[in-house]
Structures are given as structure tokens and as C-alpha cells.
FIDREN-907261 format. One record per residue: x, y, z of N, C-alpha, C in turn; residue in three letters. Coordinates in steps of 0.1 Angstrom, whole numbers, plus 5000, padded with zeros to 4 digits. Atoms other than C-alpha are relative to their C-alpha. Last residue first. Layout:
N
XYZXYZXYZALA...
//
This chain:
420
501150015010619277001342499150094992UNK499550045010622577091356498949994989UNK499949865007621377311385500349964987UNK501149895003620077011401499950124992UNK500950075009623176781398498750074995UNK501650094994625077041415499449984989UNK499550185004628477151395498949935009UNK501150114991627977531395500449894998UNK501050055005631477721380499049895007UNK499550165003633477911404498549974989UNK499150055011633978321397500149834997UNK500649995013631578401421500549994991UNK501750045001632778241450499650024990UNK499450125007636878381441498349935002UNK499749965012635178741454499949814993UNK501449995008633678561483499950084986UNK500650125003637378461496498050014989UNK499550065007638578801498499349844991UNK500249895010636378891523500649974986UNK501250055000636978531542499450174992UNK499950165009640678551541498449984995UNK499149965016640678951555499949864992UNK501149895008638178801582500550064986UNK500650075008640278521592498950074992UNK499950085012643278711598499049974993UNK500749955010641878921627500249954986UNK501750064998643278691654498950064990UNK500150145010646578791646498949974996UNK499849975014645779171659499949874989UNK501149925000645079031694499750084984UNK500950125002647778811702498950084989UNK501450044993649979111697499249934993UNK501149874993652679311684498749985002UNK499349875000655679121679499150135002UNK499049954989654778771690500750145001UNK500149994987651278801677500949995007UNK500849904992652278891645499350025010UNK499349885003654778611640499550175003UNK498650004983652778361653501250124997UNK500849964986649978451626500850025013UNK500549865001652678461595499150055013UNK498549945000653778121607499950135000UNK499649974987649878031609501350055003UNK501049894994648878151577500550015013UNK499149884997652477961560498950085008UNK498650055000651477611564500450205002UNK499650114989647577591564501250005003UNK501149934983646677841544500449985004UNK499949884998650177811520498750075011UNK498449935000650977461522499750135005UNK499150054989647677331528501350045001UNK500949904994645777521497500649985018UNK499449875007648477381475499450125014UNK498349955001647877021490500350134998UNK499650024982644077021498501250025001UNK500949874993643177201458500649955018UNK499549835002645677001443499750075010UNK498849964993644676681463500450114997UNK499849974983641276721451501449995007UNK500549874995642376761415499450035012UNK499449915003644276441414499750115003UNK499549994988641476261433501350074993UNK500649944990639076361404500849995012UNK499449844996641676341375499050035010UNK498850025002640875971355500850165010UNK499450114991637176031363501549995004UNK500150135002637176391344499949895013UNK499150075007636876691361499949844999UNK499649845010634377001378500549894986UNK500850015006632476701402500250054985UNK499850115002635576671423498849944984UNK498850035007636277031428499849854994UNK499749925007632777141439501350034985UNK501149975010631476841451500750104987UNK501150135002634476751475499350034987UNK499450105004637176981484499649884993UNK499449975006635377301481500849874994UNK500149985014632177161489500950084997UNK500650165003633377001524500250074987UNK498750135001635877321531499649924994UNK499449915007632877631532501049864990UNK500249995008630877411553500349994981UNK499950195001633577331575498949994983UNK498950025010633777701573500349894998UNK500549935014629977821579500949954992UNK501250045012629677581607500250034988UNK499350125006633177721621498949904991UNK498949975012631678081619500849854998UNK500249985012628577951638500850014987UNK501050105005629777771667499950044987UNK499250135005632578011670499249914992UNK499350025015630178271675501049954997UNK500650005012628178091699500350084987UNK500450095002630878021720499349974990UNK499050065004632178371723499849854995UNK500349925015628578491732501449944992UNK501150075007628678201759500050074987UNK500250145003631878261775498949984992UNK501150084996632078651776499649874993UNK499950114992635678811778498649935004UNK499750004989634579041752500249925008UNK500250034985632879051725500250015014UNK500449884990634379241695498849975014UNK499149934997636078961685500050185003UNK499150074992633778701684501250135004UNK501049954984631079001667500849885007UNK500049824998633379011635499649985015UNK498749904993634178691635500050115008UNK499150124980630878541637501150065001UNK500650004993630078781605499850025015UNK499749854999632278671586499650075010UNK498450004994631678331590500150125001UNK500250064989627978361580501550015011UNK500649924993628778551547499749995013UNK498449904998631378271537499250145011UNK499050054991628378031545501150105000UNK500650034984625678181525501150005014UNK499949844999628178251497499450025010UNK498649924994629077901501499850135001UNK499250074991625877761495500850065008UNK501249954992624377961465500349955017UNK499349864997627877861451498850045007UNK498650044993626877441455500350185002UNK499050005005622977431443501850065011UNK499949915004619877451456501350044993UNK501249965005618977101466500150134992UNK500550095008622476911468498650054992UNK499249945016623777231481499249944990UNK500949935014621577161511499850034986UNK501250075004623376871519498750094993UNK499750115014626577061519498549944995UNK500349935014624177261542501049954985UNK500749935005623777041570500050094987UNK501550145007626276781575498850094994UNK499950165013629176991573499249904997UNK499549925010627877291593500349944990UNK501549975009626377091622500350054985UNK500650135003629776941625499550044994UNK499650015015631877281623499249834995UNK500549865014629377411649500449894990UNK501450045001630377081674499350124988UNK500250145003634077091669498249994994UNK499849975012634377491670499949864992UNK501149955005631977501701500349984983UNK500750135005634477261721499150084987UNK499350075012636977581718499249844996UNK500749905011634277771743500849934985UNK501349985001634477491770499650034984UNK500650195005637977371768498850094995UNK499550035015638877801770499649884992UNK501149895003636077831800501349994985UNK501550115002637777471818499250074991UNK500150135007641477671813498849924997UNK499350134997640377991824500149904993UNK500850104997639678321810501049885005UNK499850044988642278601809499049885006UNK500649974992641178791774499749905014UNK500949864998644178811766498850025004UNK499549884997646078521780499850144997UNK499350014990643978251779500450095006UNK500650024988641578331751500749985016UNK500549854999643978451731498949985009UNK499449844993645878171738499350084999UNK499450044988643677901725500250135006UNK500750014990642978091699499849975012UNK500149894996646078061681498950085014UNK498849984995646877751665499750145012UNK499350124990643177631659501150025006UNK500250074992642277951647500349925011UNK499949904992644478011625499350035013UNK498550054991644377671612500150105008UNK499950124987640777731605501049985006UNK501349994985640578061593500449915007UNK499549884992643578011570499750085008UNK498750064991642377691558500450105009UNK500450014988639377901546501149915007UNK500649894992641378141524499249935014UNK498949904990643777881508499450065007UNK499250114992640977621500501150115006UNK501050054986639177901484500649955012UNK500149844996642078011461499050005011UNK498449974991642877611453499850145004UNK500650074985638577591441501850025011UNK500849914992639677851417499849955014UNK498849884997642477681400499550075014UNK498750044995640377361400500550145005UNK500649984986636577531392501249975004UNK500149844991637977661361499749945011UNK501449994993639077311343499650135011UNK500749945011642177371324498749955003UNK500049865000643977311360499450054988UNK500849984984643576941362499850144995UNK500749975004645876911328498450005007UNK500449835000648276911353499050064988UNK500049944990648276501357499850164997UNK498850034993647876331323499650155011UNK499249844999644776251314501550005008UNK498450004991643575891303500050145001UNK498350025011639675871293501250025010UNK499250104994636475821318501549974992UNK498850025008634776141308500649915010UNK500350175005631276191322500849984989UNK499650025010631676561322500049844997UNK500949965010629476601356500750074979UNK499449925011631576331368499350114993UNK500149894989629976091393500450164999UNK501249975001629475851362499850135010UNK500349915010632975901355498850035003UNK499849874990633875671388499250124993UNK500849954993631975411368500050135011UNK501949945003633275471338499149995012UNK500549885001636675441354498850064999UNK499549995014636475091371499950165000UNK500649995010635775101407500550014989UNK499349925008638074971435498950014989UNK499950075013635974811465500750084990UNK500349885010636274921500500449884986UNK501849985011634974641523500450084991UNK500650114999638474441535498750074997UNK499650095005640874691535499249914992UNK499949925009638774981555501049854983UNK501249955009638174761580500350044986UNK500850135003641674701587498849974993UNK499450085010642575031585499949874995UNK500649995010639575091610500950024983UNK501450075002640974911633499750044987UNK499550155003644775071629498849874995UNK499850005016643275401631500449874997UNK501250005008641175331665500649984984UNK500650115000644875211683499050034987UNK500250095011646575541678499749884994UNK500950015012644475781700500949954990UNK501450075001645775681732499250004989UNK500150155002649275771731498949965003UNK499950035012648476121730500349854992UNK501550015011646776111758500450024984UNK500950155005649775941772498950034994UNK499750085010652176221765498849884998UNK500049955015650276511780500249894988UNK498949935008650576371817499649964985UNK498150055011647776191831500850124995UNK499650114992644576251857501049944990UNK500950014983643276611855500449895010UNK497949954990645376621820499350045018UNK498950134999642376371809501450105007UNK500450054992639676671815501049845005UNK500049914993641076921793499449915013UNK498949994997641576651768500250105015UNK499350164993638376531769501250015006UNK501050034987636376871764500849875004UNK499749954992639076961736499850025017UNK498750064993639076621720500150165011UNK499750074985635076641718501150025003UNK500950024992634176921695500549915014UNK499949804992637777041678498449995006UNK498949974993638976661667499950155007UNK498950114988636076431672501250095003UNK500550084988633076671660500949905008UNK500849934984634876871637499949935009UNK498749914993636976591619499950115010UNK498750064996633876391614501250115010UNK500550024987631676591599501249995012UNK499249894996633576621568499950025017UNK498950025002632576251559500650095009UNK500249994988628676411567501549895003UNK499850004981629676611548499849985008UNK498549964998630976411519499750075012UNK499150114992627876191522501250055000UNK500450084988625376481517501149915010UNK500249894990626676651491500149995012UNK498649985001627176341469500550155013UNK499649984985623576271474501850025001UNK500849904994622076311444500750005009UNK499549865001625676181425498650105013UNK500149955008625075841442500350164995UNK500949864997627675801469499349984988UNK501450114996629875501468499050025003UNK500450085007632175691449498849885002UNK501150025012631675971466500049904990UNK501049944998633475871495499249994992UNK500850084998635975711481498750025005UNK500250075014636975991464499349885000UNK501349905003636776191501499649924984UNK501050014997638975921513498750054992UNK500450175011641775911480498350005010UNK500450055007642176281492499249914994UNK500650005003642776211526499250064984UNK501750035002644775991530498850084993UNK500050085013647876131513498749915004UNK500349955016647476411535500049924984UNK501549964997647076261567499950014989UNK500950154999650176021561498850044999UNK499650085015652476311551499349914997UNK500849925013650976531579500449974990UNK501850034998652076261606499550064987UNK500250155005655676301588498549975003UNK500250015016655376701597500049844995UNK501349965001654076601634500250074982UNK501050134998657076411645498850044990UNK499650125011659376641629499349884998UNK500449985005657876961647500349934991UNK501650035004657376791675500250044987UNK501150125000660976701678498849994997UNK499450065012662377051670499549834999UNK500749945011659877221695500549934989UNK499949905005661276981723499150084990UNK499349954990661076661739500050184996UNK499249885005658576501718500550085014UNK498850034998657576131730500550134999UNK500249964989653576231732501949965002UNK500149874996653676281695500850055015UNK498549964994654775911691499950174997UNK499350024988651275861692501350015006UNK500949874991649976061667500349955011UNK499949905001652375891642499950085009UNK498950034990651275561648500850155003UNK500350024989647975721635500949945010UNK500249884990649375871609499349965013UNK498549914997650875581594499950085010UNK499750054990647675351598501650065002UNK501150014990645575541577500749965016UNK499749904991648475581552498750045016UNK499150024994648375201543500350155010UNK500150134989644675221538501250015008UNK500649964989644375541520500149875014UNK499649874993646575491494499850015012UNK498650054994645875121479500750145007UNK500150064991642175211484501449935007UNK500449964984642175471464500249945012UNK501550034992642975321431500350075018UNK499750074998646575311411498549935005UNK499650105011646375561387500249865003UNK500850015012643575811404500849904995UNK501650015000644875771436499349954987UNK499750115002648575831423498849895007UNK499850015008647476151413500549855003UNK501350005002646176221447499949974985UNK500850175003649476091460498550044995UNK499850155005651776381452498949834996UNK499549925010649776691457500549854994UNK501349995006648176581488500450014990UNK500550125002651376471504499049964989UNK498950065006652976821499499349874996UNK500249935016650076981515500949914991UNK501250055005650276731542499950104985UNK500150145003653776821550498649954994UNK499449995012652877221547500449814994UNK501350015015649877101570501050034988UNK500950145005651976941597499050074988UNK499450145008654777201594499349894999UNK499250025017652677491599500649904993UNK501150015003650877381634500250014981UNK500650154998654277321647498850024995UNK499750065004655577681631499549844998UNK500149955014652777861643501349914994UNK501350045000653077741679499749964985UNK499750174999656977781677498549934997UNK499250055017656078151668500049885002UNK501749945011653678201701500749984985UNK500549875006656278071721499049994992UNK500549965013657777721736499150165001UNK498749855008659877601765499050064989UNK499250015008658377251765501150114995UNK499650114997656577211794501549974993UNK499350064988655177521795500949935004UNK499449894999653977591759500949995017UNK498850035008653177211758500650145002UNK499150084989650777291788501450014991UNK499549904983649177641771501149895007UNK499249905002648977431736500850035013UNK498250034991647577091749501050135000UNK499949954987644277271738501049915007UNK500649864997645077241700500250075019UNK498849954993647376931702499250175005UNK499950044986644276691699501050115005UNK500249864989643676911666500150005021UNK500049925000645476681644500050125006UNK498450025002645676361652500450155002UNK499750004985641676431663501650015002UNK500349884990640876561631500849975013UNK499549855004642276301614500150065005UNK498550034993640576011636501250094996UNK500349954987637276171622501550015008UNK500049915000638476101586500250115015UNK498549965004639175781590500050115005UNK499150034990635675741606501450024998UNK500649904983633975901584500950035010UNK499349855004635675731556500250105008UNK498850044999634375391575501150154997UNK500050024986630675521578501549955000UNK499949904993630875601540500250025015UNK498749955006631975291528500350145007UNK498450044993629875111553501250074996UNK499950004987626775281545501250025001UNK500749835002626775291506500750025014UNK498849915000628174931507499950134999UNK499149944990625074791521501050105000UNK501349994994624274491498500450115014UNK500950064991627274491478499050025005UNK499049984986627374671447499749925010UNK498650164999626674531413500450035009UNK501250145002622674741411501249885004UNK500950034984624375051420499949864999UNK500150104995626575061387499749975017UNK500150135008625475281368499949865007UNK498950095010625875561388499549884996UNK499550124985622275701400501349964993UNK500750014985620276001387500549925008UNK501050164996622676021357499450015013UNK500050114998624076421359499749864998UNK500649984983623376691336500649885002UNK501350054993625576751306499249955015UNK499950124996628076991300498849945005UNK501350044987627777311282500249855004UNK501450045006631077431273498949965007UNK500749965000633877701288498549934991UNK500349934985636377481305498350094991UNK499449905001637077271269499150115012UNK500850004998635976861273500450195002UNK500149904989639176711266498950094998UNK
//
């Protein structure tokens, strides 16, 4: 064991074993992950602007919101925790495949829920399936990533979940309840995952350790046993990150909605509108400056980004019922926090620890950080908006994202660049 405070060596400029991969596999691995990934999001945040109808349809509150949005990430937390250790001991591929095609049946028997107590059973099991995917994804990811680009292919991995589940599904969805009832658009997104389970089967390949190791900037391919994750500093640290931007995003996603609706009084096509901004930002955001990291390194990065979010908040919420300024600070602050997410989950944490413990310590950090951002932020959010206003909740992500740039300078670098 390799002791948290030594010097570690730089990267290899390419894993070892490039030269025995298929012809291609770079692409496809990652263009498949993508896609997992993407169909995530969508499982996920399709319910976002269903909110206001399901609130109608179903009987439901501003706590029930926060609960349903809580129980699919406290379930996925939970998932993450379990299977990311069984990633590392079994292989990735036997994880992510079978749960690929869980959650996407999953997402369809959404549109069956009669109640708050139904969704919120349907949609914690979904988050059992998301969360044991995705770990093993982002692992596969980089594994068929060289280390230069490890940046790069996780966000444009992260991509994904923006751009399908909080860019387009809100613009789609807002235009499919035009011409169907709620349930069937939910029955339409679980075909894709099934495909690309399939897919996914049939090109991902299992790597030996040494070569996962090479991705490793301790380039340790030995046995560890599971919680010895945590005697690596960027782990503990990277789970205190992970709590703070979850806590934006879920918050967010559960919440916003309404406050757009009902405080500041906009319309349904002008809420679609301004909530597509958080899809398409948090794209740009995950492809772009992950990739920068690659050049300048990973905390120079995030502190960019946390400062960026901040920001956006601030001036989103002292706006005013104006569609376009509202838009473009979303755009931004969700950039900064998709950002914020790729190299927490990916580079930052995955690069810190042995082979034998890189999807182990990504699930920590998505499971622990999912329970309590993701699981208790919004509970706590729906709670202070049903007793003394939308309008107060909505201030969360800025206390998370203050906070959060402390825990920044406390992580250790892990870009190839900075290593040398």
C-alpha cells in the first residue's frame, strides 16, 4: 500500500496494452457508455417536468416531490456502494450489462404509478439498477481511454445525462403531453436500454489488472480489501464534493420546476424552455473543461467551475421572472456542475487508487454522496418549501457550493500533466 502522503509516479503516455485492443474499441466503448449513461439521465430526470401534472394527477406536494426524487438516489447510493466493489472483483461488464436493462424496464413501469407510495417504490428499485451501473460504466470508460485523455472521454460519458435527460427530455416531454397521457412517455424510454445492453455485451472487453493499473497514477495492480479506499485522501474528500454538488443538482431538478411555475408565475412552454438550459449547459460543461483538466490539471478545474456555479446562482435568483437571463444562468451553473461531478467521479477519484479499488472508490464517492446529496438534500428542500417557501429552498445550492471550494483545496492533483 502506497501511503496517502508519497510522491507517486507520473503516468505511462498510453496503457500498455493499446496495441491488443480491437481496432476501434476506444470509440465504441466509449460511444456505448455514453449512451448508457445518457438513457440514465433520461430515467431519471424525464420525471423532472412531469412534476406540475404528476402533482395534479396524483394528489401530490412539494414534500412528496422531495421524497420521490430522494428515494431514487438514496436507492442508487446504496447500489453504488455495494456493487462498485463487486466491479472491481468480478469485472465491469458483468455489472453494468445486466443492470442496464433493469433500470430501463424500470422506467417504464413508472408510467403505471397510482400514487406517491407506488412511485416512490417503482423509482427506488430503478435507482438500484442506475447505481450499480454506473460506477462499473465510468470504469469502463477509462479503461479504454488512454490516461491523456481520461478527462476527455469521461465527459464526454457525463455528457450524456445532461443533454438527453435535462436538455432534450424537458423540450420533448412538454410537447408529448400535447398528444399522450404521462404514462406512455414513460413507456417509451425503455426499449433504447435493452439495445444498448445488448451492445454493450458483445464489444466491452474485461481487462486484466495491470492493465486497469496502468490508468492508476500509483500503478498498483495488487489485492485490496474494500475500505482500505478511504486511506487515499482524494476518496474521503472526493465523497464531500459529491455530497455538495448532488445537492445542487437534485435540488434543482426536484424543485425548480415549481418555482418557476408557481412563484415566479411563468408558463408551462417558458418552464420546458428555461429547464432545457440545464441539459444543454451541463453538456457543454462535461465535455469541455474535464478536457481541459487534461491540460492544466483537475483542482485548477473545479475551482473554476465551483466559482462559475456560484455565481449563476446568485444572479438566477435575483432575476426575476425573465426567461432568457434565467436560462442563461442555468446554462452556466449547470456547466460548471456537471463539470464539477465528471472529475469528481471519474479522474479525480479513480486516478487517486489502486486497479483492484478504482470502481470501489467511485461507487463510494456516487453512493455515500447519493444518499445524503441526492437523498436527504431534496427531503430537507421539500420540507422548506412546504413550510415557508418555494423561494428560500432554492437557495441551497449556493451554501453547498461555498462550502464545497473549501474541500477543493484539500484534494490531491491526479492529472497526468501535473505528475511529471
Amino acid at each position: 500500500m502506497i501511503p496517502i502522503t508519497s510522491t507517486v509516479p507520473a503516468f505511462e503516455a498510453e496503457a500498455p496494452h493499446d496495441s491488443a485492443r480491437p481496432k476501434g474499441y476506444e470509440w465504441k466503448a466509449v460511444t456505448l457508455m455514453s449512451l448508457g449513461l445518457g438513457l440514465v439521465g433520461i430515467d431519471r430526470f424525464i420525471i423532472v417536468p412531469l412534476m406540475p401534472v404528476l402533482m395534479r394527477d396524483l394528489h401530490l406536494d412539494y414534500q412528496d416531490l422531495g421524497h420521490i426524487t430522494g428515494a431514487l438516489a438514496i436507492a442508487w447510493g446504496f447500489a453504488s456502494l455495494l456493487t462498485g466493489n463487486l466491479s472491481d472483483r468480478f469485472g465491469f461488464r458483468r455489472v453494468l450489462v445486466p443492470a442496464l436493462i433493469g433500470f430501463s424496464l424500470l422506467a417504464g413501469l413508472s408510467g403505471l404509478a397510482t400514487g406517491v407510495g407506488s412511485l416512490i417504490v417503482i423509482r427506488a428499485a430503478m435507482g438500484l439498477a442506475e447505481g450499480a451501473f454506473t460506477p462499473a460504466s465510468i470504469i469502463a470508460t477509462m479503461d479504454a481511454s488512454p490516461p491523456r485523455r481520461h478527462g476527455l472521454n469521461v465527459g464526454i460519458q457525463q455528457t450524456m445525462p445532461a443533454l438527453f435527460g435535462l436538455g432534450l427530455a424537458p423540450i420533448a416531454v412538454t410537447q408529448l403531453l400535447k398528444v399522450m397521457d404521462w404514462p406512455w412517455i414513460f413507456l417509451l424510454v425503455a426499449v433504447p436500454g435493452i439495445v444498448v445492453a445488448l451492445l454493450s455485451q458483445k464489444v466491452l472487453r474485461q481487462p486484466t489488472a495491470r492493465e486497469i493499473a496502468s490508468h492508476s497514477m500509483t500503478h498498483d495492480a495488487g489485492q485490496h480489501r474494500w475500505h482500505e479506499v478511504f486511506r487515499y485522501r482524494n476518496v474521503p474528500l472526493a465523497v464531500l464534493c459529491q455530497l455538495f454538488w448532488l445537492t445542487c443538482i437534485v435540488v434543482v431538478a426536484a424543485l425548480f420546476p415549481n418555482y418557476l411555475v408557481d412563484y415566479l408565475h411563468l408558463g408551462m412552454d417558458q418552464m420546458g424552455f428555461i429547464l432545457s438550459s440545464l441539459g444543454f449547459g451541463g453538456a457543454i460543461g462535461a465535455l469541455t473543461l474535464p478536457a481541459l483538466s487534461d491540460r492544466i490539471g483537475r483542482k485548477p478545474v473545479m475551482l473554476i467551475s465551483a466559482a462559475g456555479a456560484f455565481a449563476s446562482f446568485w444572479f438566477f435568483l435575483h432575476a426575476g421572472a425573465q426567461p432568457g437571463i434565467l436560462f442563461v444562468c442555468l446554462f452556466i451553473a449547470m456547466g460548471c456542475l456537471y463539470s464539477l461531478l465528471t472529475l469528481t467521479v471519474g479522474p479525480i477519484t479513480a486516478e487517486a487508487v489502486p486497479a483492484k479499488l478504482m470502481a470501489t472508490g467511485t461507487g463510494m464517492v456516487i453512493g455515500i454522496g447519493e444518499i445524503f446529496g441526492g437523498g436527504l438534500a431534496p427531503a430537507l428542500a421539500g420540507y422548506i418549501a412546504k413550510n415557508f417557501g418555494i423561494q428560500h429552498a432554492v437557495t441551497m445550492p449556493l451554501w453547498a457550493l461555498a462550502i464545497g471550494v473549501v474541500v477543493i483545496l484539500s484534494l490531491k492533483e491526479t492529472a497526468p500533466t501535473r505528475q511529471r
